[in-house]
N, C-alpha and C positions, 0 to 999 in steps of 0.2 A: 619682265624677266631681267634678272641682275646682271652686267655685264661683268667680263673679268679684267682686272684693270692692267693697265698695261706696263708692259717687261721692256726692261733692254733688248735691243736687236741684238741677235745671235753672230753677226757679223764682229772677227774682234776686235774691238776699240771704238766700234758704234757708239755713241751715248744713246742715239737714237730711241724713243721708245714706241711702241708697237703691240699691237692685238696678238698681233702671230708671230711669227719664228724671227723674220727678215722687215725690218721696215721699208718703206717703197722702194728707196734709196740702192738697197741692196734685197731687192727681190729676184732680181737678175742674172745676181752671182749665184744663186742658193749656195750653198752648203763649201764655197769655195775655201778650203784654209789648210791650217795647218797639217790635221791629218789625210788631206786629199792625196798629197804625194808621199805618203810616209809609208816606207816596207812596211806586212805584215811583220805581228811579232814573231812568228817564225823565222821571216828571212834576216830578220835584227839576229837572232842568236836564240829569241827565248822560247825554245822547242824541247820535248822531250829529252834529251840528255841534260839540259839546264834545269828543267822540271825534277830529275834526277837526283841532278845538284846540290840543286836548292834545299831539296826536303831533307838530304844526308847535313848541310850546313846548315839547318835550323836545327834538327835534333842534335848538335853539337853545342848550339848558340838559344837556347830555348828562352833568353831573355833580352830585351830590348836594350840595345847600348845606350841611348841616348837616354832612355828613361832611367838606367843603373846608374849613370853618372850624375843624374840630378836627385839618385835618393828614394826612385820612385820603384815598384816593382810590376812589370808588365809582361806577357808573352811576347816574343817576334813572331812576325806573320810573313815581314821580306826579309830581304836580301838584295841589299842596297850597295851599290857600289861605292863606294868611297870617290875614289875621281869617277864621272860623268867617262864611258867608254867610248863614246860617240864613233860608234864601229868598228871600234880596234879589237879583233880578236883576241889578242895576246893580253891585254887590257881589263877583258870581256872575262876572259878566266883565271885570273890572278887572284886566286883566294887571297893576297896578302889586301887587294883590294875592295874584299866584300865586309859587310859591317850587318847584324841581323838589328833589323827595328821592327816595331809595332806600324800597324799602318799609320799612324796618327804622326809619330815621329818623322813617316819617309815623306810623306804629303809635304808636311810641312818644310821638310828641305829638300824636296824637290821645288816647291813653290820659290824658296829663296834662290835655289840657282837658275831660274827661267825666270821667264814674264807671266807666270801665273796661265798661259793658256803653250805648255810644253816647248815654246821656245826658247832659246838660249837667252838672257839676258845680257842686255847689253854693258851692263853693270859690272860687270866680274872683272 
């Protein structure tokens, strides 16, 4: 029988590679990281009234900014904040602050302003 070969450890910044989830190393932590200690999206803000929101500013913004600007034409499917809100209510609801992208555009610069696994990067 073929084995399946093996993966990066799940742990972030492992090189480690591994059959399963966690290589030995960090079989002990399991699942220890970033989203362990993170509000639900509720307690963040994005609950029903943002749900709300959202869907009234995308039928306003039916096209993706970052793809109109390059020429391209695509649907928006979020609602991206412009500056990163990082709890601030007032922040959190400032249309002047919201931008509608396709997922593909938000990914990718969500990826640019973090370390690729929803931390802040150190970078900025």
């Amino acid at each position: 029988m073929p084995y399946k070969p093996a993966t990066p450890c799940a742990h972030p910044g492992c090189p480690n590679l591994t059959g399963e989830r966690y290589c030995d190393a960090h079989k002990q932590q399991g699942g220890v990281g970033y989203d362990d200690n993170r509000p639900s999206a509720s307690a963040r803000g994005y609950d029903f009234r943002w749900k709300k929101a959202r869907l009234h500013f995308l039928r306003r913004h039916p096209l993706c900014a970052q793809c109109q600007a390059a020429g391209r034409i695509e649907p928006s499917t979020v609602v991206d904040h412009l500056t990163p809100h990082r709890g601030d209510m007032t922040l959190f609801w400032d249309e002047g602050n919201w931008q509608a992208l396709c997922e593909t555009c938000h990914n990718q610069k969500t990826r640019k302003e973090t370390d690729g696994g929803g931390r802040v990067s150190v970078r900025q």
